[in-house]
C-alpha positions in Angstrom: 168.7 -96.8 24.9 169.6 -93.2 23.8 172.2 -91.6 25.8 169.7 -89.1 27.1 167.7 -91.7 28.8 171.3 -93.2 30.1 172.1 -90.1 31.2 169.0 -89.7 33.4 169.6 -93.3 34.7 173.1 -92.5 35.5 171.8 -89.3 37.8 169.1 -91.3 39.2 166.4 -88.8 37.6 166.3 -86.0 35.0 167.3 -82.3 35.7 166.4 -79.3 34.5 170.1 -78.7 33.4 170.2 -82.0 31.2 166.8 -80.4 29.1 169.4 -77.4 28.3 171.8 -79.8 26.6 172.2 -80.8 23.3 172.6 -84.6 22.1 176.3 -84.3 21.4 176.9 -82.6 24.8 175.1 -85.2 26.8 176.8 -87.9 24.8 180.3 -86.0 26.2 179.1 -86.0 29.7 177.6 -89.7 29.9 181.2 -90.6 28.3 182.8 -87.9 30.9 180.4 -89.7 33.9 181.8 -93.0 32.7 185.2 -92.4 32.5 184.8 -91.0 35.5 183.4 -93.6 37.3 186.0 -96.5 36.0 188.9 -94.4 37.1 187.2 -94.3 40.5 187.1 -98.3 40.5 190.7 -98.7 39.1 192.3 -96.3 42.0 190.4 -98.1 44.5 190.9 -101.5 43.2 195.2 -100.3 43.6 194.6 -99.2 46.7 192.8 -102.3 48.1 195.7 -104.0 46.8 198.3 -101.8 48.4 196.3 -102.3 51.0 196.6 -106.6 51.3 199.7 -106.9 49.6 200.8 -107.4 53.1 199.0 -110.5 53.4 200.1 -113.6 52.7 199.4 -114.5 49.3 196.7 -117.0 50.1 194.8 -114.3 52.1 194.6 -111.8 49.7 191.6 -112.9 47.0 189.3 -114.0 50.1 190.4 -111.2 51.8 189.3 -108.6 48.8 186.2 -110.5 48.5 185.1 -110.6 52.3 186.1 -107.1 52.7 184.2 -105.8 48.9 182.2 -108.7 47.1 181.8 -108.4 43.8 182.4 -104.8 43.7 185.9 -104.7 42.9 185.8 -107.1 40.1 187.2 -106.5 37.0 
């Protein structure tokens, strides 16, 4: 898959701005998107964690996985 087409995926749609781009630019901003995006999970995955640490140690992977499913994985 070409990082155009990713690109588009990742934005649910194209956009007129993403025509204007060239290949090397919308390589940067899938990469930017990306980065983006994991440092999002990572800060909420700490403070989920912050968040249980409280809990009795037990509690705290059923406790992540009632409260977020899957969606913290990783």
């Amino acid at each position: 898959m070409s990082a155009k087409t990713e690109l588009v995926h990742e934005l649910n749609g194209p956009t007129a701005a993403s025509e204007m781009l060239s290949d090397q630019e919308i390589e940067d901003l899938l990469g930017l998107f990306r980065g983006a995006q994991k440092q999002e999970k990572d800060l909420l995955i700490e403070a989920v964690n912050g968040m249980i640490r409280f809990f009795p140690p037990p509690f705290r992977t059923i406790t992540r996985r009632i409260m977020f499913g899957d969606a913290l994985e990783g």
